[in-house]
C-alpha positions in Angstrom: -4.7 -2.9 10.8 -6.1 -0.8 8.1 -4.3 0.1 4.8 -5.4 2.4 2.6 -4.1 3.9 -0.6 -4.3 7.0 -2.0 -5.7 6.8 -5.5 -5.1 10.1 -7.1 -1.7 10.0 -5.3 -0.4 6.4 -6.1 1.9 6.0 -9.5 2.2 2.3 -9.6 5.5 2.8 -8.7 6.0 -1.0 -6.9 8.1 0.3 -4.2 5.4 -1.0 -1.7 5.5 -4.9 -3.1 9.2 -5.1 -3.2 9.9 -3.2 0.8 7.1 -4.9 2.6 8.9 -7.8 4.8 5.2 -9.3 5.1 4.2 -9.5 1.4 1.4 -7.9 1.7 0.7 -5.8 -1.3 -0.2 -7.3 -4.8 -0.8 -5.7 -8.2 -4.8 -5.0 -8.2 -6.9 -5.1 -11.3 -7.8 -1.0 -9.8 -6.5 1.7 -12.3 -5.3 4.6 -10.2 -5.9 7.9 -11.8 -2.3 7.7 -14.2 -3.8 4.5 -15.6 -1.8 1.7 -14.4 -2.7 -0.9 -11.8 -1.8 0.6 -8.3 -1.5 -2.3 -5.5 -3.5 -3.5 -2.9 -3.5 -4.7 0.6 -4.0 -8.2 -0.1 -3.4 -9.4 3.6 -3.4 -7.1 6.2 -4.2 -9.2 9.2 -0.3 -10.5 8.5 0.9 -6.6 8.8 3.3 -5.9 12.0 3.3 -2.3 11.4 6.4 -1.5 10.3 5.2 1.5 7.7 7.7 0.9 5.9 5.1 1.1 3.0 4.2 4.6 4.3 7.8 5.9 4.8 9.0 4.7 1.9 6.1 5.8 -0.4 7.4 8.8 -2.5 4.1 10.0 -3.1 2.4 9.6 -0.1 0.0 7.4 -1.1 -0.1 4.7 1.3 -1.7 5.5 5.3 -1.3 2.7 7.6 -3.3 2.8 11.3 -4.3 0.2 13.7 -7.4 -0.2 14.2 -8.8 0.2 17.9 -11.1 -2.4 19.4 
């Protein structure tokens, strides 16, 4: 799985930490560009791509793909 997020769209809004069922996002040291800590994909070997993280992101900041072998 790779998770990325989007830096110059991602508010720090949380919604990611609080709807993933995996608990996978944390709060990163990372400033995004509106100055607060954005979150990171602390464990995404764990992910069973849901997206809810993607779908539920109101900015669009989070992409979620599998990565092919």
């Amino acid at each position: 799985m790779k998770i990325t997020i989007d830096k110059n769209c991602c508010k720090g809004c949380g919604i990611c930490l609080a709807i993933c069922p995996k608990g996978i996002f944390i709060k990163s040291k990372k400033r995004n560009n509106y100055g607060t800590n954005m979150p990171e994909a602390s464990k995404e070997q764990t992910c069973v791509f849901c997206r809810m993280c993607e779908r539920q992101c109101p900015d669009g900041a989070i992409d979620v793909k599998k990565e092919e072998n």
